[in-house]
C-alpha positions in Angstrom: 0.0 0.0 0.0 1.0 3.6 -0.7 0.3 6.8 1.3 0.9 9.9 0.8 1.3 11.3 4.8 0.9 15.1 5.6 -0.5 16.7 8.9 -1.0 20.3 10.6 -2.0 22.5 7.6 -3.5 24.9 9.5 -5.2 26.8 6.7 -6.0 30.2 7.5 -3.0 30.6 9.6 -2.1 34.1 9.7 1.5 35.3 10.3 2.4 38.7 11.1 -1.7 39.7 11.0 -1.3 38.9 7.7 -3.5 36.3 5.4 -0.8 33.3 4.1 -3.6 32.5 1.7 -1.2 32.5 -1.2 1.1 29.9 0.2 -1.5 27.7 1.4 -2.9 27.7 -1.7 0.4 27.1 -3.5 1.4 24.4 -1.0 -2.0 22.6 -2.0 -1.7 23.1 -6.1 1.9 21.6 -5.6 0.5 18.6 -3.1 -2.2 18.0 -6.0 1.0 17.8 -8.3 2.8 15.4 -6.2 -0.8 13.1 -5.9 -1.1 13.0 -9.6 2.7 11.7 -10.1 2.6 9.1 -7.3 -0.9 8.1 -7.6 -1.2 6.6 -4.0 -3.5 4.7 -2.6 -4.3 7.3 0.1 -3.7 10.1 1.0 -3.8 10.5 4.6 -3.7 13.7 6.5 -3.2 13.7 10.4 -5.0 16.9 11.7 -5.3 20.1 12.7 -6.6 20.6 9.0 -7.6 24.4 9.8 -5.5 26.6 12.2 -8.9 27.8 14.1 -12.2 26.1 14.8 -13.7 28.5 12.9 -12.5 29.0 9.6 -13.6 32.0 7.2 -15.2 31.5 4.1 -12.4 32.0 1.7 -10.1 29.2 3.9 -13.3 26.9 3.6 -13.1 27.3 0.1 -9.8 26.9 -0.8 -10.7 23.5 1.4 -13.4 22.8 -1.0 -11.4 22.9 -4.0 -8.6 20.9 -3.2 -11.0 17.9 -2.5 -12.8 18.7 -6.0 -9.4 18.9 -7.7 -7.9 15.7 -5.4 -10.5 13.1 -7.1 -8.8 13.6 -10.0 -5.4 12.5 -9.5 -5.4 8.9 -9.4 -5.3 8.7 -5.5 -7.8 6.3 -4.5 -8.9 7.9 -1.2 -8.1 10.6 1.1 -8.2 9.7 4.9 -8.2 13.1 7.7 -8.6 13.2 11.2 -9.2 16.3 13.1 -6.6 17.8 15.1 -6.7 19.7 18.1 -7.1 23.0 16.5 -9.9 21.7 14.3 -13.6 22.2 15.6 -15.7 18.7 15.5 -19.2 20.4 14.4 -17.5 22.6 11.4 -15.4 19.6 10.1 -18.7 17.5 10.5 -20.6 19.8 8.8 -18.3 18.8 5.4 -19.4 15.1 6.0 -22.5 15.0 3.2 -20.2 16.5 0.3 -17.3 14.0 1.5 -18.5 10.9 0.3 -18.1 12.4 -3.3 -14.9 12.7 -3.0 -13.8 9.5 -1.8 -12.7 11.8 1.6 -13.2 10.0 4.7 -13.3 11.9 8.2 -12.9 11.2 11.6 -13.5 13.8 13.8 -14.0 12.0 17.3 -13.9 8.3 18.6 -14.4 7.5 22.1 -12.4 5.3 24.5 -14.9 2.0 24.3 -15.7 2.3 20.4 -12.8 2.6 18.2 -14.8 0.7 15.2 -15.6 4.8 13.3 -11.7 4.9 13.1 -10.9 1.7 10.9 -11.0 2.3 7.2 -10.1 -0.2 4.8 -8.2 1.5 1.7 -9.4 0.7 -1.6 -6.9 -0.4 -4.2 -7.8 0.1 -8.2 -9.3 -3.1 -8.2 -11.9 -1.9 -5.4 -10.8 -5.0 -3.4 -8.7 -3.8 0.3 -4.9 -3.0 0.0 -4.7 -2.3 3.8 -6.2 -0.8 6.7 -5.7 2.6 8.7 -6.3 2.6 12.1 -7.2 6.8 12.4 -7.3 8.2 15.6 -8.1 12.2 15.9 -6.5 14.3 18.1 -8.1 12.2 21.5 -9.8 15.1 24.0 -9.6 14.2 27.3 -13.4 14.7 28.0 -14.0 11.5 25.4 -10.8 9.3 26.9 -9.9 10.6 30.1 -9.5 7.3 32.6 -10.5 8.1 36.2 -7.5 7.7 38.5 -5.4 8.9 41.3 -2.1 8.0 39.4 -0.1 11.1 38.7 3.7 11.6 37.2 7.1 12.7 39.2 5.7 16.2 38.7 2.5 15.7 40.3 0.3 15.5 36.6 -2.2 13.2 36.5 -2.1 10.1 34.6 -6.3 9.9 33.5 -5.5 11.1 30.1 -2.4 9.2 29.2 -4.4 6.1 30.5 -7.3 6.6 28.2 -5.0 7.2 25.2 -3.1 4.3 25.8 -6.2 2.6 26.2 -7.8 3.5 22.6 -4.3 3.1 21.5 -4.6 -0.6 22.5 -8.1 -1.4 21.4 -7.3 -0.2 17.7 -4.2 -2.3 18.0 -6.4 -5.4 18.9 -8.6 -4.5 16.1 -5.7 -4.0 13.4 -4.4 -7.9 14.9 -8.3 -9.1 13.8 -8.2 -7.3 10.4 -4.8 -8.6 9.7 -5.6 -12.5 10.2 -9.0 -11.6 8.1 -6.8 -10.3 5.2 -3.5 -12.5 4.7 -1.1 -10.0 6.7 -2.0 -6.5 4.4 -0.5 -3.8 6.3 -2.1 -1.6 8.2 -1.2 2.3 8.9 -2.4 3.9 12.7 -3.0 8.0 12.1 -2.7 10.1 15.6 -2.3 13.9 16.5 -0.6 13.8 19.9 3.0 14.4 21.0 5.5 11.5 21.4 8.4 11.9 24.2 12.1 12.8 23.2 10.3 14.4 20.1 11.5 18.5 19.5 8.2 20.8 19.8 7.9 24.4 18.8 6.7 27.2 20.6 3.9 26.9 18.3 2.4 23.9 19.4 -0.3 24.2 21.9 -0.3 21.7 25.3 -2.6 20.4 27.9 -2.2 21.6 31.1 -2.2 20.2 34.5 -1.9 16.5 33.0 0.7 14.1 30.8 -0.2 14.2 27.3 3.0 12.6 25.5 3.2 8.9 24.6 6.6 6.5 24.4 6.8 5.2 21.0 6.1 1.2 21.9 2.8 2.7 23.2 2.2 2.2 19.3 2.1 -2.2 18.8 4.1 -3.3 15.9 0.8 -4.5 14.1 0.8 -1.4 13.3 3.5 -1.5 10.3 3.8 2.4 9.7 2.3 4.8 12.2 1.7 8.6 10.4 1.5 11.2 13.4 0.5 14.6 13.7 0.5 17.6 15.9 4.6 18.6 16.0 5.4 20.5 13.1 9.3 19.4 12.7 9.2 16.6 10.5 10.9 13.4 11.8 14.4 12.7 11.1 15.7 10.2 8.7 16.1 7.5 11.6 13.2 8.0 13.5 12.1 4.1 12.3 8.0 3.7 12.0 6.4 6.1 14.1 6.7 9.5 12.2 6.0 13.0 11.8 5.4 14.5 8.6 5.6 17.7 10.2 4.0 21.2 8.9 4.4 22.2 5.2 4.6 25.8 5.7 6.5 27.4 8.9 3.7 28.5 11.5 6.0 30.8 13.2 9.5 32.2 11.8 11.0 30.1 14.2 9.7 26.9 11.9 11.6 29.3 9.4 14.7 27.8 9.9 14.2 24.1 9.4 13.1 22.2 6.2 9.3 21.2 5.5 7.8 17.6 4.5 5.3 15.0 3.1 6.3 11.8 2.9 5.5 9.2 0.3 5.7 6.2 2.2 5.3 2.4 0.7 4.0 0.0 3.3 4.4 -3.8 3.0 7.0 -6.4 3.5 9.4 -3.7 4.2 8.2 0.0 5.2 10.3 2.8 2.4 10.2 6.4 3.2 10.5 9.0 0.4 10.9 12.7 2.0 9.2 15.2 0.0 10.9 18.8 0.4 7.7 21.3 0.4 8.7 24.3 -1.9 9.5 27.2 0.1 7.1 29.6 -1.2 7.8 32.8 1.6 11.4 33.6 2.8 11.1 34.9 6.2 13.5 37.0 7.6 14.5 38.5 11.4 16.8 41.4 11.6 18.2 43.2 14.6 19.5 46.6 14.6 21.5 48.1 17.5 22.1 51.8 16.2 21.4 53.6 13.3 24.7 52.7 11.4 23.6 48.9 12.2 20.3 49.7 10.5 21.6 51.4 7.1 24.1 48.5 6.8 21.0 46.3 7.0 19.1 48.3 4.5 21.9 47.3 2.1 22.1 44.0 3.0 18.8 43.0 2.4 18.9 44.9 -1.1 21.3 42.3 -2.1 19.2 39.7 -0.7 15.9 40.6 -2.2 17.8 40.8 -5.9 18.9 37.0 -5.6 15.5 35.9 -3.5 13.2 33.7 -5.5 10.4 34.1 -2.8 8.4 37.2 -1.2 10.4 38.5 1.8 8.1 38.5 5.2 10.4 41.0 7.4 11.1 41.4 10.9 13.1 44.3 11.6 13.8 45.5 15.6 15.5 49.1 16.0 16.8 50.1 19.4 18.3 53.2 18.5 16.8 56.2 19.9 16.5 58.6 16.7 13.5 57.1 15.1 9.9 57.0 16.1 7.9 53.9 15.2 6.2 55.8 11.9 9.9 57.0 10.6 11.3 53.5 11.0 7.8 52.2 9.1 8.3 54.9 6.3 11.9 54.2 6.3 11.5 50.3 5.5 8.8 51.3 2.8 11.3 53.8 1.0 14.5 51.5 1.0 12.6 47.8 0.2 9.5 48.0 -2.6 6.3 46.3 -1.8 6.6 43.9 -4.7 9.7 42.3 -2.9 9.1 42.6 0.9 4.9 42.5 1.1 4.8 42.3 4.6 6.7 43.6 7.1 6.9 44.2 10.8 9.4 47.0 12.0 9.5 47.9 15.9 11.5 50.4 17.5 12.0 48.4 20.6 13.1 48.3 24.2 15.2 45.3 25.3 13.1 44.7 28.3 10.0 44.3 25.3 11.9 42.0 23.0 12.0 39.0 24.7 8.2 39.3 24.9 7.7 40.0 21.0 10.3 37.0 20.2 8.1 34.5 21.9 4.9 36.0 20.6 5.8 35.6 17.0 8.2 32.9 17.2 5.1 30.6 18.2 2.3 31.9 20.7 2.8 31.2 24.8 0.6 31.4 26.9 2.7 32.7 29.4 2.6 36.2 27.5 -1.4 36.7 27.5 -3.7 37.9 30.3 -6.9 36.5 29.7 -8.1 39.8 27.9 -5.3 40.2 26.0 -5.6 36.2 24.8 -9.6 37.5 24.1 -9.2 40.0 22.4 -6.5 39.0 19.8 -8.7 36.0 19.2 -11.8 38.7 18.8 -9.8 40.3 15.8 -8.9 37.1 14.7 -12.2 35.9 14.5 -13.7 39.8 12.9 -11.3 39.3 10.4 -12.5 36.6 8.2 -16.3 37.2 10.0 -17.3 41.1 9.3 -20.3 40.9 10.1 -19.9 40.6 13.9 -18.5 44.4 13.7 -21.4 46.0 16.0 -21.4 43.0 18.5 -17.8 43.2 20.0 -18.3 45.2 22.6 -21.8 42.9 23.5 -18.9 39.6 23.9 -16.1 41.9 25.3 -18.9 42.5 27.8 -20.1 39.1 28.4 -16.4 37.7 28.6 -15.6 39.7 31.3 -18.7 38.5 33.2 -17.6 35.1 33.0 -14.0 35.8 33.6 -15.2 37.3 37.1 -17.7 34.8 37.9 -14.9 32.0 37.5 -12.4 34.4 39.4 -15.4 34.8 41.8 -15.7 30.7 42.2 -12.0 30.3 42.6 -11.4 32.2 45.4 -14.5 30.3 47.2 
């Protein structure tokens, strides 16, 4: 059987407060490309499909077409799951159209009834080439085991239980399938963190419980095991149990590093082809100390936009004291032309502020966000894609802040 295994598109991501649009939809045309010329037996894609549960119309779309245009590539069936960014009624709310386009979606299985996540993967022949096992990103309200086990640091162990759990029952069920069906292989899908794996800033956690798995939490019935949820793609060495990692950067952080899909050919022996995404943006982070530091950089990335084959996104950080914010903004305008450098962010900073702004964009903390500020950035988030809830805001601004202070209220109690 042959896959093609991607994870954590997050379309609609924005970077910068800025629509990625055009990559995402370049990333998908050249994914479509890559289909067409391998012509796998699946495709499968292991979550967080959108970046927020709540998608605008143009990132639904742009959905929408690349599952019209997928059916046409010779891939006989494309498998998702839904990630923990992913909302389980708007990705359910696809399910009628899906069956169209041979697109099969699991959104939610619980801890007792694993049965929604099998799916037997049609070869050209229509008879089964294997199975995958597709487990979505587990929430600990549908796994959760109750128990008084807790970790060295004091987390508890009811989540971790329950994964391992479902983990086990789709395992016993892959054992069945297999004796049914003369050994074909069989593929498990999951969106969770695996330990001694590198995460970025990026990538949301639990709190207050253990959410990573060991790698033999995953039984070897399982002869290739495509995970989501980290977006650094695993190493060459990594054996079975994978990451395909993000195709675009989420942060410019994920800059730095190369992006994947993997083609991957499952059988006797498991083969892993690593696809290098195009690089479609070429982010960049400059510091300037003084004013001759900023001039030399001016220079610098004159030279660098002539050889560039890719848009510039820019992140330029002044300390000098000469500028105000709008002079270094009109500054970066005069010296680098739109056409090259479309976005940009230039900040006359403060050392004490820096730190903050590095982790913001380098991949969101929590640590940096009172609960208003985390509110209202995911308001204008929200009003950005959704316009016509301008002439509400200040009705949920409102009724936020009541529930804040009745929770803050129940704390305390």
């Amino acid at each position: 059987m042959k896959i093609i295994h991607t994870s954590d598109w997050h379309l609609g991501n924005r970077l910068m407060d800025r629509s990625r649009k055009d990559e995402q939809e370049k990333f998908l045309k050249w994914l479509l490309a890559l289909m067409e010329e391998e012509k796998p037996d699946a495709l499968v894609v292991s979550g967080d499909i959108f970046d927020t549960g709540t998608p605008g119309e143009a990132t639904r779309e742009m959905y929408s077409n690349f599952l019209t245009r997928a059916d046409g590539t010779g891939c006989n069936c494309i498998i998702m799951t839904a990630g923990n960014h992913d909302s389980v009624s708007q990705l359910e709310s696809t399910r009628p159209f899906l069956s169209r386009f041979h697109c099969k979606m699991v959104t939610q299985i619980k801890r007792d009834d694993v049965k929604d996540g099998l799916i037997e993967v049609p070869g050209k022949d229509g008879e089964a080439v294997g199975l995958v096992c597709a487990m979505p990103y587990l929430r600990p309200s549908d796994v959760s085991i109750p128990t008084d086990e807790v970790d060295s640091r004091g987390n508890s162990l009811s989540y971790y239980r329950g994964v391992e759990l479902v983990i086990e029952k789709m395992g016993e069920a892959a054992k069945r399938w297999k004796e049914e069906h003369q050994g074909k292989p069989v593929v498990a899908m999951a969106h969770l963190p695996v330990e001694g794996v590198e995460a970025t800033p990026s990538t949301r956690r639990l709190l207050g419980t253990v959410e990573t798995v060991g790698r033999t939490i995953f039984p070897t019935v399982f002869d290739y095991v495509a995970l989501g949820h980290i977006h650094k793609a695993s190493g060459e060495d990594a054996g079975r149990v994978l990451y395909s990692g993000s195709p675009l950067a989420m942060g410019v952080d994920e800059a730095q590093y190369e992006h994947y899909v993997f083609v991957v050919d499952v059988g006797d022996s498991l083969t892993v082809q690593r696809k290098e995404v195009p690089k479609f943006t070429r982010f960049l982070d400059r510091k300037c100390e003084k004013r001759i530091d900023l001039d030399y950089q001016f220079e610098r990335l004159g030279q660098e936009i002539l050889e560039s084959k890719y848009p510039i996104w820019l992140t330029l950080r002044y300390y000098g004291g000469d500028l105000t914010s709008n002079e270094l903004n009109n500054m970066v305008r005069e010296k680098l032309p739109r056409e090259n450098v479309p976005h940009f962010i230039a900040i006359r900073s403060l050392a004490t502020q820096d730190q903050n702004y590095t982790s913001r964009n380098a991949g969101d903390s929590l640590e940096h966000y009172t609960p208003e500020s985390l509110f209202e950035r995911l308001l204008n988030e929200y009003a950005i894609e959704h316009p016509d809830i301008k002439g509400v805001e200040d009705t949920l601004k409102s009724l936020f802040n009541e529930v804040k202070n009745e929770v803050e209220v129940q704390i305390e109690k």
